[in-house]
PDB file as gemmi writes it, atoms N, CA and C in Angstrom:
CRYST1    1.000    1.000    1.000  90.00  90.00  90.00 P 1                      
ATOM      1  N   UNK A   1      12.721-173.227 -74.670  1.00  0.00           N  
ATOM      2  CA  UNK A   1      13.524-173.588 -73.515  1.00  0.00           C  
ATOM      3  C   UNK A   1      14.105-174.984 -73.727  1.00  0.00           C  
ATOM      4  N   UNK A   2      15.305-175.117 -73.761  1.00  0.00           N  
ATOM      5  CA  UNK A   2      16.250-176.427 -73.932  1.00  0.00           C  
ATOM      6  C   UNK A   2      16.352-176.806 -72.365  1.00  0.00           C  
ATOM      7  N   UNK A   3      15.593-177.773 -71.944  1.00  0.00           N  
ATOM      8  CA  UNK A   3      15.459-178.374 -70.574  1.00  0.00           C  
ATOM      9  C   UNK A   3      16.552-179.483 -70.484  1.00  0.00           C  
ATOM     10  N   UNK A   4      17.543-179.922 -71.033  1.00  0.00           N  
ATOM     11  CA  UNK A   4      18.700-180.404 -71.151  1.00  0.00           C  
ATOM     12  C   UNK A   4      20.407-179.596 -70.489  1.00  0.00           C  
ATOM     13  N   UNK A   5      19.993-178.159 -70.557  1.00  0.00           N  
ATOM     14  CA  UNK A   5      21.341-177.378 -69.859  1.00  0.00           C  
ATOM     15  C   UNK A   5      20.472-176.660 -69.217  1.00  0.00           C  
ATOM     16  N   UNK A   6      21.192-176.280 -68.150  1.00  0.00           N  
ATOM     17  CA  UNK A   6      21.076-175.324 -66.750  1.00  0.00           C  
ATOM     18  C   UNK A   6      20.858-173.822 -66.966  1.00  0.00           C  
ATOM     19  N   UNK A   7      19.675-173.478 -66.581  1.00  0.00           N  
ATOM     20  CA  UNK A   7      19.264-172.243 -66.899  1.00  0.00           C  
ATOM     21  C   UNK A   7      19.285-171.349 -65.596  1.00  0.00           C  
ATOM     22  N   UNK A   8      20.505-171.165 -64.614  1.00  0.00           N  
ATOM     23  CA  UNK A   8      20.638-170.189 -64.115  1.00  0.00           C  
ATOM     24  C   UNK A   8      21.077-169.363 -64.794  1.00  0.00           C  
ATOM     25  N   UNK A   9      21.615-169.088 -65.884  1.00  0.00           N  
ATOM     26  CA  UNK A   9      22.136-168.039 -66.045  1.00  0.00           C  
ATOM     27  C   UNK A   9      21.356-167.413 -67.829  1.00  0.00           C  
ATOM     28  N   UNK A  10      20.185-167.958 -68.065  1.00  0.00           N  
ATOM     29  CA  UNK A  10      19.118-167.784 -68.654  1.00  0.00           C  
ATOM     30  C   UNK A  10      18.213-166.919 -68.288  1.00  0.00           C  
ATOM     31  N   UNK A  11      18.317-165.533 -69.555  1.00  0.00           N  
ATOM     32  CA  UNK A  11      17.364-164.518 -68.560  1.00  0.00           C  
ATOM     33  C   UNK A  11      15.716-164.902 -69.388  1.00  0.00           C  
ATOM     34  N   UNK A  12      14.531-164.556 -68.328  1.00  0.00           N  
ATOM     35  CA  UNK A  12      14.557-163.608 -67.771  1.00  0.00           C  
ATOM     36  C   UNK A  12      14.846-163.752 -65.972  1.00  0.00           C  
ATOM     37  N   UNK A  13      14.798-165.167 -66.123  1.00  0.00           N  
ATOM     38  CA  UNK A  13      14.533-165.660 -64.663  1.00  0.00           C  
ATOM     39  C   UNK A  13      15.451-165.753 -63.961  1.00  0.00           C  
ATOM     40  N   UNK A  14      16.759-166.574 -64.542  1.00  0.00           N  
ATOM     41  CA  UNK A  14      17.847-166.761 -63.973  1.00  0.00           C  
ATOM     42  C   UNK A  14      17.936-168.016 -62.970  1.00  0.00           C  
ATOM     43  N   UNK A  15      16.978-168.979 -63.609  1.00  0.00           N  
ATOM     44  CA  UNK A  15      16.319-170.261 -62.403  1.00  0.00           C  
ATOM     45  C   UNK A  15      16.619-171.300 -63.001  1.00  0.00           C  
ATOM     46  N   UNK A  16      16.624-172.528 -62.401  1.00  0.00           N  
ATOM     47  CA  UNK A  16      16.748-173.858 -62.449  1.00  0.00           C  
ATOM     48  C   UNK A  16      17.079-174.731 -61.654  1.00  0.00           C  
ATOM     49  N   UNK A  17      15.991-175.460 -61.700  1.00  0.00           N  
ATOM     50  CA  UNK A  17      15.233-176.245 -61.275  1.00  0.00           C  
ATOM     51  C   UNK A  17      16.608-177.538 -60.377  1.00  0.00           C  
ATOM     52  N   UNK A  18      17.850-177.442 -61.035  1.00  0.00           N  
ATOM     53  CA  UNK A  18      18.289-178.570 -60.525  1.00  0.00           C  
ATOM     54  C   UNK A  18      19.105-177.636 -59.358  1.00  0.00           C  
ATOM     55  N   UNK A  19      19.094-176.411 -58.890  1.00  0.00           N  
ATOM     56  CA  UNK A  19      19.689-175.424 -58.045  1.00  0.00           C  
ATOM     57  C   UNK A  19      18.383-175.484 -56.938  1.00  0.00           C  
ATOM     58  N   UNK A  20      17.426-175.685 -57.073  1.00  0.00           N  
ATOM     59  CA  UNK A  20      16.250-175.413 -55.890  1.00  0.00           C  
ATOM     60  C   UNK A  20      16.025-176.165 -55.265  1.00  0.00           C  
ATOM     61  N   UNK A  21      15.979-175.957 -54.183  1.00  0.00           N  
ATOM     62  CA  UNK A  21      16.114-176.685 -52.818  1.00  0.00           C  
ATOM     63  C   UNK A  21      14.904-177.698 -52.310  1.00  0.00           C  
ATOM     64  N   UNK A  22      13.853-177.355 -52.908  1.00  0.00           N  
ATOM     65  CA  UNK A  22      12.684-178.240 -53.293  1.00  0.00           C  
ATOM     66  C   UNK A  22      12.830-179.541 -54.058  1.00  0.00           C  
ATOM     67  N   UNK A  23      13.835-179.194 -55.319  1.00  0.00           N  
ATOM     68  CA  UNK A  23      13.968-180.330 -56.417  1.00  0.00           C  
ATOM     69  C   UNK A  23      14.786-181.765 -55.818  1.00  0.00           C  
ATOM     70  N   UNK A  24      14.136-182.761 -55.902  1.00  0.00           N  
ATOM     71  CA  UNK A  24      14.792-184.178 -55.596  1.00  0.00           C  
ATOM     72  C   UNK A  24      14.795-184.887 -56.557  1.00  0.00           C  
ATOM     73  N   UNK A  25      15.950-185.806 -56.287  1.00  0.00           N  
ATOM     74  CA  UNK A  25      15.590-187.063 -57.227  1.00  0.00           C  
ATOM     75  C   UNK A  25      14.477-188.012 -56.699  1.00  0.00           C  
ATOM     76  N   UNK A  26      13.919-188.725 -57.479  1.00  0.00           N  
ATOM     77  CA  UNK A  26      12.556-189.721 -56.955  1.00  0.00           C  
ATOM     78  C   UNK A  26      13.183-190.982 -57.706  1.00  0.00           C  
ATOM     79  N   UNK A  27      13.019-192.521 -56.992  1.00  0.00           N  
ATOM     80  CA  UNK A  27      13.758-193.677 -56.859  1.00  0.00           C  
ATOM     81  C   UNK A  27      12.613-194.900 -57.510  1.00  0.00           C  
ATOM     82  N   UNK A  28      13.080-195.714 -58.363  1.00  0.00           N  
ATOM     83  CA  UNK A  28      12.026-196.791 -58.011  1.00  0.00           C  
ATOM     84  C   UNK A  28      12.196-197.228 -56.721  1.00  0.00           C  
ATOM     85  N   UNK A  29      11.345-198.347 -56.351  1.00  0.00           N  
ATOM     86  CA  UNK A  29      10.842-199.394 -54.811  1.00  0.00           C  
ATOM     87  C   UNK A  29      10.663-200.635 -55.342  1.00  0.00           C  
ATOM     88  N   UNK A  30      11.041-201.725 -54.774  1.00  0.00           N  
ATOM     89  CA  UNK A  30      11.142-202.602 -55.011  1.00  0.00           C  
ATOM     90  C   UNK A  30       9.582-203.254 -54.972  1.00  0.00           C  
ATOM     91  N   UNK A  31       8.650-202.534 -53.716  1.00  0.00           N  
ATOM     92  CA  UNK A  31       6.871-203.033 -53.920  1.00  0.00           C  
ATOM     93  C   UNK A  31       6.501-202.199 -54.769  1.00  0.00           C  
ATOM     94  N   UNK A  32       6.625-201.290 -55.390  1.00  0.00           N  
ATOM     95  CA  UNK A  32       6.062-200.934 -56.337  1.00  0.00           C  
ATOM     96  C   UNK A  32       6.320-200.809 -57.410  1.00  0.00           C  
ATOM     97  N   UNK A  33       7.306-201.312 -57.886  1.00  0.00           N  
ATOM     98  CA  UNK A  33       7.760-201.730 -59.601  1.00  0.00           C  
ATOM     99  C   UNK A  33       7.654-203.703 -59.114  1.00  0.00           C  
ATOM    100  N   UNK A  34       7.044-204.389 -59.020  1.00  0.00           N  
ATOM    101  CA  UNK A  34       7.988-205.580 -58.781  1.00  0.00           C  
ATOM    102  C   UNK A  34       8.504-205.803 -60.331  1.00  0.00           C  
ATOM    103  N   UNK A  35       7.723-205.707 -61.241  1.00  0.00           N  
ATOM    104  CA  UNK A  35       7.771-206.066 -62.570  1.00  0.00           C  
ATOM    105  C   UNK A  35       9.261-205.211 -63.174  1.00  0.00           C  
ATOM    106  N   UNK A  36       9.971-204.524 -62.567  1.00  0.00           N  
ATOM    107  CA  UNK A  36      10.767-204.315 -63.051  1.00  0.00           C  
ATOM    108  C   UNK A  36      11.930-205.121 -61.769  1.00  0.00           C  
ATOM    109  N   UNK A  37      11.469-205.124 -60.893  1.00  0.00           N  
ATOM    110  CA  UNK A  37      12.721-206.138 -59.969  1.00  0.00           C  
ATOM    111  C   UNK A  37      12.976-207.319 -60.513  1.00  0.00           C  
ATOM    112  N   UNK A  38      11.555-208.118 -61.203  1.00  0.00           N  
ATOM    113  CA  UNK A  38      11.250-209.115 -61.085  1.00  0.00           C  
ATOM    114  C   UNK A  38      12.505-209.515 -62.879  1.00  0.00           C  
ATOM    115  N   UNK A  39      12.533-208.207 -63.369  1.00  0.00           N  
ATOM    116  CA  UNK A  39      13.508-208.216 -64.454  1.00  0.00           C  
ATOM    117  C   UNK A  39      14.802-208.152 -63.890  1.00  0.00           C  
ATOM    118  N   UNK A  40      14.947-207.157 -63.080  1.00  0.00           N  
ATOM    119  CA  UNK A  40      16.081-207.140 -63.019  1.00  0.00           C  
ATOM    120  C   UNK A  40      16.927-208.717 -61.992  1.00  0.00           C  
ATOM    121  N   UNK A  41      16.123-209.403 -61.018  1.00  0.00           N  
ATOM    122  CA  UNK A  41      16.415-210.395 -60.210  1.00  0.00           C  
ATOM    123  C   UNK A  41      17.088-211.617 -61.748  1.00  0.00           C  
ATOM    124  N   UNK A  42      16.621-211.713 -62.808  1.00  0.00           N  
ATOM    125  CA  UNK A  42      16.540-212.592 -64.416  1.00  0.00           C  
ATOM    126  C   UNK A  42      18.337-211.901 -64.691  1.00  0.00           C  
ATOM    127  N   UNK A  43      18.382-210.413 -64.777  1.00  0.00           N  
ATOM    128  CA  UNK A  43      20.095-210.331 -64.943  1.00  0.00           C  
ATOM    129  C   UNK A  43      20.862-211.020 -64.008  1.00  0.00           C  
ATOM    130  N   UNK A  44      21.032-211.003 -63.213  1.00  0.00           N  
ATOM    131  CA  UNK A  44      21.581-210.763 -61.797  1.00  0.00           C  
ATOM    132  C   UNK A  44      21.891-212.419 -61.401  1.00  0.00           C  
ATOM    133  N   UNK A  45      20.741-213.623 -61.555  1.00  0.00           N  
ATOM    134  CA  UNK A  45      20.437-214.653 -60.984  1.00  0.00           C  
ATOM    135  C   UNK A  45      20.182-214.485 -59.398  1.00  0.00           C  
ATOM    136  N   UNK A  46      19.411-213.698 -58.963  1.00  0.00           N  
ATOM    137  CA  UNK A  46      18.693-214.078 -57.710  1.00  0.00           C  
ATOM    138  C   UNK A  46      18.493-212.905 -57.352  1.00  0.00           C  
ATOM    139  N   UNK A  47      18.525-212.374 -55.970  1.00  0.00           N  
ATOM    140  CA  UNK A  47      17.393-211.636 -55.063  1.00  0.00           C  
ATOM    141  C   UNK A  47      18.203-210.293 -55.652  1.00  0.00           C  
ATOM    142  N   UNK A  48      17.754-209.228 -55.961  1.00  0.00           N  
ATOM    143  CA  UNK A  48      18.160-207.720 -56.077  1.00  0.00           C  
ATOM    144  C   UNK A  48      16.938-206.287 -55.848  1.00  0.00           C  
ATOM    145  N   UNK A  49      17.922-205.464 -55.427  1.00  0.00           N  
ATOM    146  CA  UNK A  49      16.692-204.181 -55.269  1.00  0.00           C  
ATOM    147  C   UNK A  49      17.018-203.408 -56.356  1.00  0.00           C  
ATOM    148  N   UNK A  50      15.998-202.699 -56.722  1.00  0.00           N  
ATOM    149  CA  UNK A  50      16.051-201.201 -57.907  1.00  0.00           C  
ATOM    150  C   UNK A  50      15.790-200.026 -57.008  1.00  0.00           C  
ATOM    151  N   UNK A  51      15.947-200.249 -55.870  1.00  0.00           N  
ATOM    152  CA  UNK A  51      15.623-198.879 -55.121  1.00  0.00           C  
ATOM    153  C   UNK A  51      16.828-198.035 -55.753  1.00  0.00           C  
ATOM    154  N   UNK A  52      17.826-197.940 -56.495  1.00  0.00           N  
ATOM    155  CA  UNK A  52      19.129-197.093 -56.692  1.00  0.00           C  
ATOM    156  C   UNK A  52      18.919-196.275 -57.733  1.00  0.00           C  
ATOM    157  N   UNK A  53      17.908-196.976 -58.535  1.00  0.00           N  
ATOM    158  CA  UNK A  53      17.616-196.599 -60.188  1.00  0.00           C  
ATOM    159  C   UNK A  53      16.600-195.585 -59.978  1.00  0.00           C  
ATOM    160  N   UNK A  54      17.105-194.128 -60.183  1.00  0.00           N  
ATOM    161  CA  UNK A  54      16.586-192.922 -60.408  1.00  0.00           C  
ATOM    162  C   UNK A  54      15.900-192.786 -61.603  1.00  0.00           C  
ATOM    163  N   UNK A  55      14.636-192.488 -61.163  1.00  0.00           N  
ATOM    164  CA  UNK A  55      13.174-192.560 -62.104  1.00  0.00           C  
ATOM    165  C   UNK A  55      12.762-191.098 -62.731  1.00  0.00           C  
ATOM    166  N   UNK A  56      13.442-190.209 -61.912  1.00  0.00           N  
ATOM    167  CA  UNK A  56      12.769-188.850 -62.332  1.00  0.00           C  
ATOM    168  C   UNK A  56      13.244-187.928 -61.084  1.00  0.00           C  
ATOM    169  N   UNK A  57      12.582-186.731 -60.662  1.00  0.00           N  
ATOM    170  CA  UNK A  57      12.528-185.716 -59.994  1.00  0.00           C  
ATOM    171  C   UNK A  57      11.357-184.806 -59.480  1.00  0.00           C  
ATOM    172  N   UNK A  58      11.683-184.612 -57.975  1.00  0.00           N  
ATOM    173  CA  UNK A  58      10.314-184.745 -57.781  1.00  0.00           C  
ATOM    174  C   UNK A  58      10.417-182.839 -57.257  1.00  0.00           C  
ATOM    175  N   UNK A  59       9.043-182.290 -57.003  1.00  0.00           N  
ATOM    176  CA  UNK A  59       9.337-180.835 -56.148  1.00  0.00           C  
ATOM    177  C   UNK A  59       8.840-180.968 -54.743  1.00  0.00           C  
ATOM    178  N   UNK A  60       9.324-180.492 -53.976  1.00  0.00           N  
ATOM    179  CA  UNK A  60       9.164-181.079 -52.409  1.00  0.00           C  
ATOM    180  C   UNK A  60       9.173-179.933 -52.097  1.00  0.00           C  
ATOM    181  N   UNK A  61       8.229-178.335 -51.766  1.00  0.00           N  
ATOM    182  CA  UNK A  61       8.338-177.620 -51.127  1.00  0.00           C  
ATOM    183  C   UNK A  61       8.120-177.169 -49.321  1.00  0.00           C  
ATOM    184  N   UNK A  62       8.265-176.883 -48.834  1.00  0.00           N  
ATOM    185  CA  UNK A  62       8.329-176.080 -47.626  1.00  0.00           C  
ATOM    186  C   UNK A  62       6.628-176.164 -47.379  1.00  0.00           C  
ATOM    187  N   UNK A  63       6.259-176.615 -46.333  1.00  0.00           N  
ATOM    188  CA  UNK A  63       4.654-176.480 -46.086  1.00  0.00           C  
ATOM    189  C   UNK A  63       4.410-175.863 -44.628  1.00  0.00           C  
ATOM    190  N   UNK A  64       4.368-174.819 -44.268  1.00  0.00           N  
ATOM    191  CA  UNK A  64       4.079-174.568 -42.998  1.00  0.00           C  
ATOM    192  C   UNK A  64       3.470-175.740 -41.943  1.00  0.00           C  
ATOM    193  N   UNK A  65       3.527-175.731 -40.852  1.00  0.00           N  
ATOM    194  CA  UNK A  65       3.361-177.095 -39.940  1.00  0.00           C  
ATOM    195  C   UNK A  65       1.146-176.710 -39.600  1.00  0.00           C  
ATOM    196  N   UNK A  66       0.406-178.006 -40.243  1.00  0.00           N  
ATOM    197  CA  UNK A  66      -0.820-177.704 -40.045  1.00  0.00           C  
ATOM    198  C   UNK A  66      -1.180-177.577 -41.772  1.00  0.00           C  
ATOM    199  N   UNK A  67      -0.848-176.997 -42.624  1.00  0.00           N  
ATOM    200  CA  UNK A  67      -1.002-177.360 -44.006  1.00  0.00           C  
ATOM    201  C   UNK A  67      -1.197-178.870 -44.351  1.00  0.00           C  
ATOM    202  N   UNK A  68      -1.397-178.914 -45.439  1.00  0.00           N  
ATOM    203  CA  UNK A  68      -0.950-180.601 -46.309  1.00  0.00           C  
ATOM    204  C   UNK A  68       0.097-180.512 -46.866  1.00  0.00           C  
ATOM    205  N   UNK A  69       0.847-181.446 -46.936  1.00  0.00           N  
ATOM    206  CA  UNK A  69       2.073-181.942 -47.322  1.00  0.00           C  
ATOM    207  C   UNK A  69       1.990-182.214 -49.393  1.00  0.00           C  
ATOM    208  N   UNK A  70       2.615-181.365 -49.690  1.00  0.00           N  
ATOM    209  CA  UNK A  70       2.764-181.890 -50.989  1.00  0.00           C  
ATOM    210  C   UNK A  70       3.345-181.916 -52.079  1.00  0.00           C  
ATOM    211  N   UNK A  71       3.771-183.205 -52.691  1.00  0.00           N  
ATOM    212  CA  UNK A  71       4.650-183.623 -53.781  1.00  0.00           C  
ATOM    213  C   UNK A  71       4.303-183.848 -54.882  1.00  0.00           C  
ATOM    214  N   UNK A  72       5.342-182.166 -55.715  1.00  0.00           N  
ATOM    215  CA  UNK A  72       4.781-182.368 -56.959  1.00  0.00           C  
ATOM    216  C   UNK A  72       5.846-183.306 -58.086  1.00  0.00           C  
ATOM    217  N   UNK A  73       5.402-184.428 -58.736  1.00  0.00           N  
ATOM    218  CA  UNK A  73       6.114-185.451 -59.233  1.00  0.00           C  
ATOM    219  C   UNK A  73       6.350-184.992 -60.969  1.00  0.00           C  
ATOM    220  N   UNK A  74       7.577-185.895 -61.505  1.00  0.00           N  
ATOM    221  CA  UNK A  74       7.772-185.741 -62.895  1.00  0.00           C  
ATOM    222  C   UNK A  74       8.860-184.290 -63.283  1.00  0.00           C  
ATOM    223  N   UNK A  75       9.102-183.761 -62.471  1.00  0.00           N  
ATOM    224  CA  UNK A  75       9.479-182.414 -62.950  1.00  0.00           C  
ATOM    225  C   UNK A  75      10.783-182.711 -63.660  1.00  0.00           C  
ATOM    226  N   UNK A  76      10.946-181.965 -64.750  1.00  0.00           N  
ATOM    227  CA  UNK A  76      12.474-182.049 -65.948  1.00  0.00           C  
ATOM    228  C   UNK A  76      13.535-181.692 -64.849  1.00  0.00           C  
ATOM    229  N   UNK A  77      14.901-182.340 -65.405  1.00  0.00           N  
ATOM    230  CA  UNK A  77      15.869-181.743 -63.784  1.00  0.00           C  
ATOM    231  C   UNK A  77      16.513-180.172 -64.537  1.00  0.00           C  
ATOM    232  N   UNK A  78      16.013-179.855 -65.356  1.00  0.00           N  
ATOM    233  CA  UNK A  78      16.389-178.739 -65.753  1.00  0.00           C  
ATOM    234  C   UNK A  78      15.050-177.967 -66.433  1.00  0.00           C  
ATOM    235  N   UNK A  79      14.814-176.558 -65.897  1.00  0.00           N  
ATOM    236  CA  UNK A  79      13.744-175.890 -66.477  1.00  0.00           C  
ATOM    237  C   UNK A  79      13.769-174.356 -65.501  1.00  0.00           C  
ATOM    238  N   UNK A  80      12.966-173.312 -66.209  1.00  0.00           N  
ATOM    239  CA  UNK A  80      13.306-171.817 -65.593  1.00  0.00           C  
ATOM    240  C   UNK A  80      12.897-171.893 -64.459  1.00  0.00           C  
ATOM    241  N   UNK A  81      12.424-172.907 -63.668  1.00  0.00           N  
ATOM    242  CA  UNK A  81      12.461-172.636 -62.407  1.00  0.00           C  
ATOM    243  C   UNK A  81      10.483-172.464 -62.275  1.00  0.00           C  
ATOM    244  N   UNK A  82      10.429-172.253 -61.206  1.00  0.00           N  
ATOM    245  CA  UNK A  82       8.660-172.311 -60.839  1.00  0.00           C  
ATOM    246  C   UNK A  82       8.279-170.786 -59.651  1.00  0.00           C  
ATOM    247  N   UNK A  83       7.302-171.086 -59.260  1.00  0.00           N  
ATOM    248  CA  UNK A  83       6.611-169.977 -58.364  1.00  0.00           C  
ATOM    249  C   UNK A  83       7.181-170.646 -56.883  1.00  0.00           C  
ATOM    250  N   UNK A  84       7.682-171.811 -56.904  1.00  0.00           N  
ATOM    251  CA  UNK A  84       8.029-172.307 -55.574  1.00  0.00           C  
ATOM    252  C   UNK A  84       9.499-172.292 -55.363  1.00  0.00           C  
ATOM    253  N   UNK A  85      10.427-171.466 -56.124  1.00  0.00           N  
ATOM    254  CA  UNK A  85      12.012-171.508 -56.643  1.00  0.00           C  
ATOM    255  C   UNK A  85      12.815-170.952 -55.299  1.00  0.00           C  
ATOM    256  N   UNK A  86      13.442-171.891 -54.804  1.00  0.00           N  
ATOM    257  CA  UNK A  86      14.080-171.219 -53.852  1.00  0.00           C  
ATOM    258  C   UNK A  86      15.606-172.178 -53.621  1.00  0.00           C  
ATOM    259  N   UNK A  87      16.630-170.691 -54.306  1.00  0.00           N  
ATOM    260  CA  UNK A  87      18.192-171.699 -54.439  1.00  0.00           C  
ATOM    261  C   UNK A  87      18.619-172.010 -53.420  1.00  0.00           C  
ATOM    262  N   UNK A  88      19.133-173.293 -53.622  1.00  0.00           N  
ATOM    263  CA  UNK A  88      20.273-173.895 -52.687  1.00  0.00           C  
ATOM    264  C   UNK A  88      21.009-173.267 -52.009  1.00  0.00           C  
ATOM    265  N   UNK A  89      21.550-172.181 -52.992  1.00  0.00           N  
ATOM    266  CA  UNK A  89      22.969-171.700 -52.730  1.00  0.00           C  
ATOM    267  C   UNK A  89      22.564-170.093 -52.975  1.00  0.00           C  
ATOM    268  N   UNK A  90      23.649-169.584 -52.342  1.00  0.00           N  
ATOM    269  CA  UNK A  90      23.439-167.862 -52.090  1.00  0.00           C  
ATOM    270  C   UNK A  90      24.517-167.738 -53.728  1.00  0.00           C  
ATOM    271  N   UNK A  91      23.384-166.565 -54.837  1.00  0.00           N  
ATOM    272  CA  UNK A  91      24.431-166.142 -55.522  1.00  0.00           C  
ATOM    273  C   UNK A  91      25.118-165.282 -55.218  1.00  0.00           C  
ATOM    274  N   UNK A  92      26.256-164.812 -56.091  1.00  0.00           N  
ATOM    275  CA  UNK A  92      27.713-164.260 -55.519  1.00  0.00           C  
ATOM    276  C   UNK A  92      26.866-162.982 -55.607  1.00  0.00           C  
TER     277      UNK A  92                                                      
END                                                                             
């Protein structure tokens, strides 16, 4: 599996991951990298945020209300898709 191009139209599944409605982008934070603010404030000469700088992708599914809430982190933005796959978009 080449996780670099879009595998909707990759059989057997016909999934990917950057089509599912679960899949997000995930951000640095400025309290929790400081060490990379604290670089980037050294380009810049003075105060800046990295909240913009996209770190990865996260899976955010659907939890019925009374469940736990949970985020699965790291995911490739391209791959056949998972047991939690549910598209964005209606195919034709």
């Amino acid at each position: 599996m080449n996780e670099e191009t879009c595998q909707m139209e990759a059989e057997p599944f016909k999934q990917c991951c950057c089509n599912c409605e679960s899949h997000l982008p995930t951000h640095e934070h400025c309290t929790t990298n400081p060490a990379m603010r604290q670089e980037a404030m050294k380009k810049v000469g003075g105060p800046t945020c990295i909240c913009g700088i996209r770190n990865g992708w996260a899976c955010i599914p659907h939890v019925p209300e009374g469940e736990e809430k949970v985020v699965y982190t790291n995911w490739p933005e391209h791959s056949c898709g998972c047991e939690l796959y549910t598209s964005r978009k209606k195919k034709d």
